[in-house]
Backbone as JSON, one array per atom type, in Angstrom:
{
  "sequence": "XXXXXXXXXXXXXXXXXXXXXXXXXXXXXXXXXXXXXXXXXXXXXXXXXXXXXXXXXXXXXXXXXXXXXXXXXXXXXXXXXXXXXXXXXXXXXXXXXXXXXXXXXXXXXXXXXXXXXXXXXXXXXXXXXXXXXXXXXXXXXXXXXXXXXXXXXXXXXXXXXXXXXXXXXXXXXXXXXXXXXXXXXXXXXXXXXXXXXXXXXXXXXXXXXXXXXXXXXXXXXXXXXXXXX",
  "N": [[0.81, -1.21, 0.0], [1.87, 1.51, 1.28], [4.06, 1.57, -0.26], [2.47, 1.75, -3.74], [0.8, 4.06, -2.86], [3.35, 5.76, -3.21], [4.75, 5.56, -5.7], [2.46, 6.76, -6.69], [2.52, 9.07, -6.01], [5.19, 9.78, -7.18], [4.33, 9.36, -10.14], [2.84, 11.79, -10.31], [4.17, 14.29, -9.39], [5.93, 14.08, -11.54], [4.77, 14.95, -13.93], [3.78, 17.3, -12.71], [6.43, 18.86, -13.36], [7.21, 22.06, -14.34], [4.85, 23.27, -14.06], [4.17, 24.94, -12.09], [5.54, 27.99, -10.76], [8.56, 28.17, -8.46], [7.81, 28.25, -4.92], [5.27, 28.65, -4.6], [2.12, 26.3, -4.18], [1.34, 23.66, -5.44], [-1.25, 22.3, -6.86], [-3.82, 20.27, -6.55], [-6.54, 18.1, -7.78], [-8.92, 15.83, -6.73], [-11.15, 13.28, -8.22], [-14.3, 12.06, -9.22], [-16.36, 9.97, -11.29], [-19.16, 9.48, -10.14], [-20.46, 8.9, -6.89], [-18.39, 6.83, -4.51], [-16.03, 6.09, -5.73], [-13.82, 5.75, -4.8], [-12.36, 8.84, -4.56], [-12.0, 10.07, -2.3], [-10.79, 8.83, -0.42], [-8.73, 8.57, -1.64], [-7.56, 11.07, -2.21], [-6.65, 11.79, 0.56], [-4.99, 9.99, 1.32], [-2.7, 10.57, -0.71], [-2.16, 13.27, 0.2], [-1.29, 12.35, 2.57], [1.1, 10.85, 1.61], [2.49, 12.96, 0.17], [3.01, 14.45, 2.31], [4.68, 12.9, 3.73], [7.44, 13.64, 2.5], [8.85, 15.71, 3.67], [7.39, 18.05, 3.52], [4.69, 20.44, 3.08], [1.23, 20.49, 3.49], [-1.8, 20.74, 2.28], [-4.91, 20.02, 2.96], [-8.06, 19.47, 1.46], [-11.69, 20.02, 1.63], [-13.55, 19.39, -0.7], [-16.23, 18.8, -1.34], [-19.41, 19.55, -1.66], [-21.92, 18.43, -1.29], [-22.01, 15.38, -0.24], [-19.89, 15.52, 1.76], [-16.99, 13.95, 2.65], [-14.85, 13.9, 4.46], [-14.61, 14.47, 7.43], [-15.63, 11.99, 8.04], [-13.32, 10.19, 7.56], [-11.04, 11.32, 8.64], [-12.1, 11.52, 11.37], [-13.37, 13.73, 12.96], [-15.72, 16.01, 14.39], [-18.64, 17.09, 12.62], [-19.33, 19.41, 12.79], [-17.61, 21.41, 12.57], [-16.21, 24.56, 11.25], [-15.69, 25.04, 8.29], [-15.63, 25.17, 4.68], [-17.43, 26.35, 3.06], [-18.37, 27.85, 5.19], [-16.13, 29.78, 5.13], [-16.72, 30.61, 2.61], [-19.31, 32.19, 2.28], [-19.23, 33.93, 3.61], [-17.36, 36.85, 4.31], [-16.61, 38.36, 6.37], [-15.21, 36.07, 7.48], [-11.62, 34.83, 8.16], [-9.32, 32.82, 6.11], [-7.33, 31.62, 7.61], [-9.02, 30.76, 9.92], [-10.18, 28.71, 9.51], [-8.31, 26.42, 9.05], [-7.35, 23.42, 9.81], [-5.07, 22.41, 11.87], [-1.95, 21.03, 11.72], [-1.51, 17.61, 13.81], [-0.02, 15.44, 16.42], [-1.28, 12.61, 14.77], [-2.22, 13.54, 12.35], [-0.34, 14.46, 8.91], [-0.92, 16.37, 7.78], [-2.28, 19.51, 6.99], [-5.64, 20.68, 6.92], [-8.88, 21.63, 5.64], [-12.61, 21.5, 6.23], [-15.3, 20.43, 4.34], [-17.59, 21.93, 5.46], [-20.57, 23.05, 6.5], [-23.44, 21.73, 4.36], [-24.37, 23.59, 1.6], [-27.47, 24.86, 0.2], [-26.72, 25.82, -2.36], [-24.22, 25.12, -4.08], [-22.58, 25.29, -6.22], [-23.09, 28.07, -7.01], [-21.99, 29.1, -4.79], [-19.16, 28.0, -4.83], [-18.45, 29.79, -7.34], [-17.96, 32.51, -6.77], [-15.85, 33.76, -6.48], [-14.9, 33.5, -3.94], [-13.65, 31.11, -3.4], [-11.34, 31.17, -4.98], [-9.91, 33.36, -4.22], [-9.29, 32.36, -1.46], [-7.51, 30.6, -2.52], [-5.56, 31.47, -3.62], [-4.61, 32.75, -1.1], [-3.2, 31.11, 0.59], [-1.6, 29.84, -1.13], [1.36, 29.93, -0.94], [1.92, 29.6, 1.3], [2.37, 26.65, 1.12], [3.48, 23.55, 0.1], [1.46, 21.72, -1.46], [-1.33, 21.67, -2.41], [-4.39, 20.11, -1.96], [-7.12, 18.88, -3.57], [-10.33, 17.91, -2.34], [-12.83, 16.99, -4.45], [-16.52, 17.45, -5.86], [-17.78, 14.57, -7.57], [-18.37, 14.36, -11.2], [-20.31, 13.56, -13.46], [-23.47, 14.4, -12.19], [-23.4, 16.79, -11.64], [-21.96, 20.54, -11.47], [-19.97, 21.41, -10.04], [-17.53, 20.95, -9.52], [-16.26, 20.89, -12.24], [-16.67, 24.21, -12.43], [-14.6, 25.5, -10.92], [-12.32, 24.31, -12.32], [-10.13, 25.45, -13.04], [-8.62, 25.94, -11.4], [-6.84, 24.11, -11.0], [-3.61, 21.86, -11.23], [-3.11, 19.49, -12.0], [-5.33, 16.87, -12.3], [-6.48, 14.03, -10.41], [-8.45, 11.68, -11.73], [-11.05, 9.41, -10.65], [-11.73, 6.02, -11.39], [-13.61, 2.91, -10.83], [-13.25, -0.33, -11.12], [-15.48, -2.73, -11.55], [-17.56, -1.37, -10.81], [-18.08, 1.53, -11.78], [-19.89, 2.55, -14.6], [-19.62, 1.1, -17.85], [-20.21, 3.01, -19.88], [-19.53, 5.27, -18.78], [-17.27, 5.82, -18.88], [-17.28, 6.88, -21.76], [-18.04, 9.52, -20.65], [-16.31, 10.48, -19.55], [-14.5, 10.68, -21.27], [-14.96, 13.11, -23.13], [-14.67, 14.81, -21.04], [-12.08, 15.18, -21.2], [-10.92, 15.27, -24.28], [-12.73, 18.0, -24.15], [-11.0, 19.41, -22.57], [-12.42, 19.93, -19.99], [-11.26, 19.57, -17.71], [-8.21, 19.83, -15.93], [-5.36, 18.55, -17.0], [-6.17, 15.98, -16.79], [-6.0, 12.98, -15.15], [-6.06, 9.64, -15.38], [-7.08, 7.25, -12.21], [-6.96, 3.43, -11.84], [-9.49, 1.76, -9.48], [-10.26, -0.88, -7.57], [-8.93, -2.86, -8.85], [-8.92, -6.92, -8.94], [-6.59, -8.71, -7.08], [-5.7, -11.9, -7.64], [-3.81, -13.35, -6.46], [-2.83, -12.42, -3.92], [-5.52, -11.46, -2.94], [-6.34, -8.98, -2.96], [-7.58, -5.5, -3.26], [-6.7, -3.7, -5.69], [-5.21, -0.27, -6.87], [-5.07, 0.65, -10.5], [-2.06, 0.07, -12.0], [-0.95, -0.38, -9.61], [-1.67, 1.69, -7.59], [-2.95, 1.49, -4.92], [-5.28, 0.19, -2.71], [-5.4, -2.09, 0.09], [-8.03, -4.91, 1.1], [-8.43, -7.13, 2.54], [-9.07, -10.44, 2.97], [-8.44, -10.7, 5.56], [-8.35, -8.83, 7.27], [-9.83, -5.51, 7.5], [-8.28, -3.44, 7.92], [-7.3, 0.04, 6.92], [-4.94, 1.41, 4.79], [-3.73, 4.14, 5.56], [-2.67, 5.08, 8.29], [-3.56, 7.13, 11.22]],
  "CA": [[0.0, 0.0, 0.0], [2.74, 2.62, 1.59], [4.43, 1.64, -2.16], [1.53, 2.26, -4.25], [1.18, 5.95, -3.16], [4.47, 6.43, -3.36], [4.77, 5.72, -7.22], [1.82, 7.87, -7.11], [3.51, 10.78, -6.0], [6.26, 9.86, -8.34], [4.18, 9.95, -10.88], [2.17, 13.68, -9.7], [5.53, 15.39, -9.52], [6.4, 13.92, -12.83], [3.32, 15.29, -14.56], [3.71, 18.77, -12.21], [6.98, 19.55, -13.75], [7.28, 23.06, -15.07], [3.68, 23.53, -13.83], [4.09, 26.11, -11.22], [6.85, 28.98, -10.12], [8.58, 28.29, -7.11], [7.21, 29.06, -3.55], [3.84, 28.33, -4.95], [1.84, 25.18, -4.44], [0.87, 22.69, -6.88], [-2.92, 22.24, -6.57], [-3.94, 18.81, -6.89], [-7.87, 17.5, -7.4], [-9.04, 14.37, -6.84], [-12.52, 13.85, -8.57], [-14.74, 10.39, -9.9], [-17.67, 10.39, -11.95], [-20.41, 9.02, -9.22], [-19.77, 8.38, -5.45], [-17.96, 5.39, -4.29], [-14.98, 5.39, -6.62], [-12.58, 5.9, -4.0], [-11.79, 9.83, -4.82], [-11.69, 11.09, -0.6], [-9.32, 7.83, 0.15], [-7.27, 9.1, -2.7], [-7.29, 12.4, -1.61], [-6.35, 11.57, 1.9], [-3.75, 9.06, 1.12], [-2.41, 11.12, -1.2], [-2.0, 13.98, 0.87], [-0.3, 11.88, 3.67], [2.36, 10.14, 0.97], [2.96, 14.11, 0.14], [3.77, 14.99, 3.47], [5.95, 12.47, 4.26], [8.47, 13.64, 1.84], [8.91, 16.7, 4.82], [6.53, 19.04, 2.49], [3.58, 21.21, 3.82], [0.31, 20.36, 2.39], [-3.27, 21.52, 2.83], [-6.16, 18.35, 2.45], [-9.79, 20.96, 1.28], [-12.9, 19.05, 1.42], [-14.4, 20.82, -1.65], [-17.08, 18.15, -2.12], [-20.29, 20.27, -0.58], [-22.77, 18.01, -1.67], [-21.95, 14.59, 0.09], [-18.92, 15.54, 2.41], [-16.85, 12.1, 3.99], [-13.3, 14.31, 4.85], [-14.73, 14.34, 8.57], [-15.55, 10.41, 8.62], [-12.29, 9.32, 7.45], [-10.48, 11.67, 9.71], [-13.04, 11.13, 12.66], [-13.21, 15.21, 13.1], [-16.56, 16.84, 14.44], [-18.46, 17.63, 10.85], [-19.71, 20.72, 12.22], [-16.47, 22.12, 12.64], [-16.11, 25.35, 10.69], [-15.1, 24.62, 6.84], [-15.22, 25.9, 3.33], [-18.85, 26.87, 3.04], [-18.47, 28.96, 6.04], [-15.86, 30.94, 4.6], [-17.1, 31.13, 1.02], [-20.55, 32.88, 2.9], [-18.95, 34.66, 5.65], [-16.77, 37.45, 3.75], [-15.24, 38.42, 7.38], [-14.08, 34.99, 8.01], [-10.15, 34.58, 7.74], [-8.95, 31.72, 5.82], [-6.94, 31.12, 9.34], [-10.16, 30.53, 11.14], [-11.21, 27.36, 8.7], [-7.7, 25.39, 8.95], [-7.58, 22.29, 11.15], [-3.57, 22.36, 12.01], [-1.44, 19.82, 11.73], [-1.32, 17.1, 15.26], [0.62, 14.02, 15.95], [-1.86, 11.74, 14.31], [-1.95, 13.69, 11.09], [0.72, 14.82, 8.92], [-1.33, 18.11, 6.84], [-3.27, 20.16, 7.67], [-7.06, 20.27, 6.63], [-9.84, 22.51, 5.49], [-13.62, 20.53, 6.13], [-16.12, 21.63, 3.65], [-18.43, 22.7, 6.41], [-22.46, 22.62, 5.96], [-24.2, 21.52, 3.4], [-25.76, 24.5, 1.34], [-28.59, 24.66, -0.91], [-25.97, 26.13, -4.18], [-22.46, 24.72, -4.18], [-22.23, 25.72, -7.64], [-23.37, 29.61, -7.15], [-20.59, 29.85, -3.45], [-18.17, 28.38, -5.58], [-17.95, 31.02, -8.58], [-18.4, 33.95, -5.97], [-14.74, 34.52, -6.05], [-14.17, 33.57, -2.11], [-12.96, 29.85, -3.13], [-9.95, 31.53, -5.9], [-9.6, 33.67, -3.13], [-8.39, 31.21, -0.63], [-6.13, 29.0, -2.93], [-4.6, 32.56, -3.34], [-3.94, 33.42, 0.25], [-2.49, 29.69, 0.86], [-0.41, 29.1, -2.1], [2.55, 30.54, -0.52], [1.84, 28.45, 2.89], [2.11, 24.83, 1.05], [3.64, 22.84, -1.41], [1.35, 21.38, -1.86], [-2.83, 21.35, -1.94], [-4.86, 18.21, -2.32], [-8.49, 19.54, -3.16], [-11.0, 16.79, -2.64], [-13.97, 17.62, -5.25], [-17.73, 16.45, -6.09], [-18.21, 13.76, -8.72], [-18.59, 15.34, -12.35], [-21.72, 13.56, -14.12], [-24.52, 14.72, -12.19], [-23.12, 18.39, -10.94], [-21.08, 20.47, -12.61], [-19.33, 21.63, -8.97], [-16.18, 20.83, -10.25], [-15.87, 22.04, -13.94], [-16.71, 25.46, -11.98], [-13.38, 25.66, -10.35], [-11.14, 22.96, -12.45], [-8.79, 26.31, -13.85], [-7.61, 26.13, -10.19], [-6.15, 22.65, -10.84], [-2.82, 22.06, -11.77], [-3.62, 18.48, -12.53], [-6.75, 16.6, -11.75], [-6.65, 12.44, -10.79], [-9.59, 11.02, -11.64], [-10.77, 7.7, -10.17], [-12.31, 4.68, -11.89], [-13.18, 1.68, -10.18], [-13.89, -1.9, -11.56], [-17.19, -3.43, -11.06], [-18.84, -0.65, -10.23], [-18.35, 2.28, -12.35], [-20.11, 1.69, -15.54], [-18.67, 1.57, -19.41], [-20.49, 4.13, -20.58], [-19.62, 6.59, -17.9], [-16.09, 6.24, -20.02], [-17.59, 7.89, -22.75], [-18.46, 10.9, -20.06], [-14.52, 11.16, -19.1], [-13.37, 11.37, -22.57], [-15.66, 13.71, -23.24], [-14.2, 15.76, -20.81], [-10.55, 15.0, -21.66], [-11.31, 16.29, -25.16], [-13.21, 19.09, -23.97], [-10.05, 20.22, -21.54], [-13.09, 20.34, -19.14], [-10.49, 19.0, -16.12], [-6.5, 19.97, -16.44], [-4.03, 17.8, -16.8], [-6.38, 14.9, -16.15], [-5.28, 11.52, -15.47], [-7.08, 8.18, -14.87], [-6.45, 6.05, -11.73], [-8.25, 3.02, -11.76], [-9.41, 1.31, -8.25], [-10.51, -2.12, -7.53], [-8.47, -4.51, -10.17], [-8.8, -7.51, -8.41], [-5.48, -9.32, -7.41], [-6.02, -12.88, -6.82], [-2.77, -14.16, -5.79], [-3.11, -11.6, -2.68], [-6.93, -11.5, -2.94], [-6.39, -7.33, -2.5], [-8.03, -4.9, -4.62], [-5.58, -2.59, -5.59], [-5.25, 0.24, -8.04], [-4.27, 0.2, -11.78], [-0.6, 0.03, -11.79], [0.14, -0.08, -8.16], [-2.01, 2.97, -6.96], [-4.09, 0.54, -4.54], [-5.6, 0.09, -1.04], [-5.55, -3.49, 0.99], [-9.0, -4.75, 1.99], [-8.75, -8.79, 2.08], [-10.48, -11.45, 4.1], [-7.86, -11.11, 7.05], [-8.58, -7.59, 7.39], [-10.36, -4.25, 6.24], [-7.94, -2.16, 8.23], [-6.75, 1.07, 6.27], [-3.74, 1.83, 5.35], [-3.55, 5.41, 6.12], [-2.29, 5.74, 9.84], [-3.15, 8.84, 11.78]],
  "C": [[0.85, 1.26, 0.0], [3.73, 2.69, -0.28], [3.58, 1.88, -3.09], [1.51, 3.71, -4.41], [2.49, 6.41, -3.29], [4.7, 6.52, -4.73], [3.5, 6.54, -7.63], [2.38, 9.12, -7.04], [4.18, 10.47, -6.45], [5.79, 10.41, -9.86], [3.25, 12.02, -11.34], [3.57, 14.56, -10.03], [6.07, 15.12, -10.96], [5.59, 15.1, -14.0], [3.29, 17.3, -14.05], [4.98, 19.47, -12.67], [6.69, 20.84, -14.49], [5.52, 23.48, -15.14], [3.67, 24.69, -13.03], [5.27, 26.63, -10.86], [6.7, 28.52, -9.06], [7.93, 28.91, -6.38], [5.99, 29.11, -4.34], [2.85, 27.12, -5.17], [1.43, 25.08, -5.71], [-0.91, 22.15, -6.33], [-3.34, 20.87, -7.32], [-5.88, 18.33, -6.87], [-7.86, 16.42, -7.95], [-10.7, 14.04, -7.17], [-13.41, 12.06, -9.21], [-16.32, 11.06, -10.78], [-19.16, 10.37, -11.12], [-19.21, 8.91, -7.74], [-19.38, 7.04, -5.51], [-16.95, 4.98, -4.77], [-13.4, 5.59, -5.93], [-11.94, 7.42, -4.01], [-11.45, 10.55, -3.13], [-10.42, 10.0, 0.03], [-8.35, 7.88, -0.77], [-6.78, 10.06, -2.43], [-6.35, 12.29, -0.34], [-4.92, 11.22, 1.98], [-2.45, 9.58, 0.69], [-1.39, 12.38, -0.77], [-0.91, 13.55, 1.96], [0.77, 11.67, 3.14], [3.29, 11.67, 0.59], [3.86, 14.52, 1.14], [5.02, 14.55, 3.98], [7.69, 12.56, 3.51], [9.14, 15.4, 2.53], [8.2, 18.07, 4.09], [4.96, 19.2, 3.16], [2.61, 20.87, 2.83], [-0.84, 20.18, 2.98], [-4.14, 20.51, 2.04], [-7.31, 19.83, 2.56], [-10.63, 19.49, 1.01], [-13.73, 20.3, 0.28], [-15.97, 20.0, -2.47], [-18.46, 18.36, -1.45], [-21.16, 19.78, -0.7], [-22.99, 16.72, -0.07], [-20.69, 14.91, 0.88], [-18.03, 14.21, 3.28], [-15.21, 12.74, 4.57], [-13.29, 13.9, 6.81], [-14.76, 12.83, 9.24], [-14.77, 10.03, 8.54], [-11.52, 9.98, 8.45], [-10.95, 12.14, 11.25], [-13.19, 12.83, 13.57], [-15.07, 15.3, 12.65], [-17.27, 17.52, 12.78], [-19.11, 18.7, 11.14], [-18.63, 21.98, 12.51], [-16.67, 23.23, 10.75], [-15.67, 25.15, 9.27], [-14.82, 25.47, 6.02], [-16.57, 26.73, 3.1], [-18.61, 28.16, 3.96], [-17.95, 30.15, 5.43], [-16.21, 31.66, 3.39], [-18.85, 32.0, 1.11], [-20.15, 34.05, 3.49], [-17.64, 35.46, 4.5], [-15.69, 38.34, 5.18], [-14.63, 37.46, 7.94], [-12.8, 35.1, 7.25], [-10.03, 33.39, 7.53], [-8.32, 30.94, 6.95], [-7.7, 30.32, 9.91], [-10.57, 29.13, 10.42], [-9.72, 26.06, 8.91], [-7.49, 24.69, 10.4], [-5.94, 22.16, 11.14], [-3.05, 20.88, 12.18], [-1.05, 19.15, 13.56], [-0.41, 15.84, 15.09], [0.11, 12.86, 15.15], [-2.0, 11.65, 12.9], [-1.27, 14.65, 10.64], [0.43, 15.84, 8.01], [-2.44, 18.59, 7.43], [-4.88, 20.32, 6.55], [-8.37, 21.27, 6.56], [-10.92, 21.8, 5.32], [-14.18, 21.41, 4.95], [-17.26, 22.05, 4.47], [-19.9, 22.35, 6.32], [-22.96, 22.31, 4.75], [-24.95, 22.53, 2.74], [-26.25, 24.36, 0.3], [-27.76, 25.01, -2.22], [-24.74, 26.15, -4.28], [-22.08, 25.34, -5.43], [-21.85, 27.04, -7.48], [-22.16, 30.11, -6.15], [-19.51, 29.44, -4.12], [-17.58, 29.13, -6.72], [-17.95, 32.35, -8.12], [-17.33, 34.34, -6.27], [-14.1, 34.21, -4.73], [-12.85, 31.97, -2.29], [-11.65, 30.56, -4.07], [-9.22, 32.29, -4.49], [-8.43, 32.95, -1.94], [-7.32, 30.94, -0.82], [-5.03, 30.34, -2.76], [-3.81, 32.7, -2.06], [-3.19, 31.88, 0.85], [-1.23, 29.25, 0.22], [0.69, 29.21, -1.58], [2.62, 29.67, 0.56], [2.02, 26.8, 2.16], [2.95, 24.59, 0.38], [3.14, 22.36, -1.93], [-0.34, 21.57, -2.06], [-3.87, 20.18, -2.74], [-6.72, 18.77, -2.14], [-9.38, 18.16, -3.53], [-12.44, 16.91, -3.31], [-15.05, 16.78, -5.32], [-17.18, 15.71, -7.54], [-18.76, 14.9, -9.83], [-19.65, 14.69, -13.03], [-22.83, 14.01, -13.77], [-24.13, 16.7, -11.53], [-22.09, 18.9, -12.05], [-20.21, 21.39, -11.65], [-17.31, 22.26, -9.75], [-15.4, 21.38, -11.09], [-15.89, 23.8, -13.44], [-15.04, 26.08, -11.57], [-12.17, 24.99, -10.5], [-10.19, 24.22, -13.11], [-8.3, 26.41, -12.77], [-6.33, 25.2, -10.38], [-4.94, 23.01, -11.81], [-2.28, 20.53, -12.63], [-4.8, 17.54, -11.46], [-6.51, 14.94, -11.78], [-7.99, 12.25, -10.39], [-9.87, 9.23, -11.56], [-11.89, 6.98, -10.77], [-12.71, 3.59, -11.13], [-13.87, 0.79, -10.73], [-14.7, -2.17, -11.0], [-18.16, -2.75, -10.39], [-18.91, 0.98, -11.36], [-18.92, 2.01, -13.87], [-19.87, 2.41, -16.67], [-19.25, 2.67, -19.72], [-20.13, 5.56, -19.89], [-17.99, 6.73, -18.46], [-16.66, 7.4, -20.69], [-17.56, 9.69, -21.57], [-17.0, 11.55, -19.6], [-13.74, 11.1, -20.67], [-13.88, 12.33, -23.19], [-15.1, 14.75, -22.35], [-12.59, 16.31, -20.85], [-10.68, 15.61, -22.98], [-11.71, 17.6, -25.21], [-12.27, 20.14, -23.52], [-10.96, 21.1, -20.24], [-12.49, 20.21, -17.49], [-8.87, 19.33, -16.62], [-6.13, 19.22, -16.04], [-4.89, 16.17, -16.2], [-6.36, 13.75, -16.75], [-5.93, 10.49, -14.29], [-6.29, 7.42, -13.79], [-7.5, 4.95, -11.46], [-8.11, 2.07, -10.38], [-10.62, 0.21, -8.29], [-10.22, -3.04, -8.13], [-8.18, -5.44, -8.99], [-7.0, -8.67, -8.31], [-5.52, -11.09, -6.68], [-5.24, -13.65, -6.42], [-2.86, -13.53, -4.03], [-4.26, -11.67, -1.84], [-6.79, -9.55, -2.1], [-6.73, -6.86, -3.7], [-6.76, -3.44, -4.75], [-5.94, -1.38, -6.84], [-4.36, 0.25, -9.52], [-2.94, 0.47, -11.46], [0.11, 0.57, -10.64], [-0.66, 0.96, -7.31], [-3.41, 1.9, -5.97], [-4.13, 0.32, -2.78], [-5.62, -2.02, -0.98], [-6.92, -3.71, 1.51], [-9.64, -6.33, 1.53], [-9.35, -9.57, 3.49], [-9.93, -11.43, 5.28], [-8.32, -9.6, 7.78], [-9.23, -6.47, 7.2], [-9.81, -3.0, 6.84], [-6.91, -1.65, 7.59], [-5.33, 1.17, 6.01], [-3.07, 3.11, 5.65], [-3.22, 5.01, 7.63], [-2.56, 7.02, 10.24], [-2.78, 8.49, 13.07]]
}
């Protein structure tokens, strides 16, 4: 598993060359077509394999629909978020980050409440805003986004991205929802985006892993994570 993300971030930094001027993060979204395709345990993971290379890096829950940043990192979900600030024009970006503790190794922006027009708070200007007043604080940012077939959340704010992994997963996402990601690969509706796919079954192991190595553990002896906090 700890190998997996690591040739992921090999290949991210490969891909981020000559993407951004120093002293300025690299803005990373992690995005699927429907729920369930693994895009918040990519995010997460992701984020951690970042850090551990001694590099600052900011996890955003930017998925305001269905939010899971709080269940995987067992954090209060009515803790202050992204919503708040993208409403709240005297909140300080300050006031929304969850700081880094011994358990986890970045620090963390929830997306906050649930509101009735994710679409309309994200084109206000407050979310560009943000990445702005951060870039300088990270190396890195790991934005965890809604699903792109039934919203169009995402496409709103994908000129932030500096590349976008999008997640696939075997036996559950279905063929035709291809057609809907090349469709936006053609379009240049997502930057720089690149397919990881999750659940190829491995049956010497019996672990589902991801396409070439990018893969979680979750076999009959076990179903515990491999994230650590």
């Amino acid at each position: 598993m700890a190998e997996a993300f690591r040739i992921l971030r090999t290949n991210i930094n490969y891909l981020l060359q000559g993407q951004k001027p120093k002293n300025t993060a690299a803005v990373i979204f992690t995005t699927s077509s429907t729920k369930g395709e693994g895009k918040t345990f990519t995010a997460i993971n992701t984020a951690s394999i970042l850090a551990n290379n001694n590099k600052k890096i900011l996890l955003i829950g930017c998925d305001l629909r269905n939010p899971q940043l709080h269940n995987y990192l067992k954090i209060d979900k009515n803790t202050l978020g992204l919503t708040n600030y993208l409403v709240n024009p005297d909140l300080d970006h300050k006031e929304i980050i969850l700081n880094t503790d011994n358990k986890i190794n970045f620090d963390t922006i929830l997306s906050g409440e649930i509101p009735p027009n994710p679409a309309e708070l994200l084109s206000n200007g407050r979310f560009q805003d943000l990445i702005h007043n951060v870039e300088t604080e990270y190396d890195y940012i790991v934005i965890d986004t809604a699903p792109t077939l039934l919203v169009t959340d995402t496409q709103t704010i994908s000129h932030i991205a500096d590349i976008t992994i999008y997640l696939v997963r075997t036996g559950y996402t279905e063929l035709k929802i291809l057609n809907h990601i090349k469709e936006l690969k053609k379009m240049k509706k997502l930057k720089n985006l690149s397919l990881v796919i999750n659940g190829i079954r491995d049956d010497k192991s019996y672990d589902y892993n991801y396409g070439y190595g990018y893969g979680y553990s979750e076999n009959t002896n076990s179903k515990k994570k491999w994230y650590q906090f």
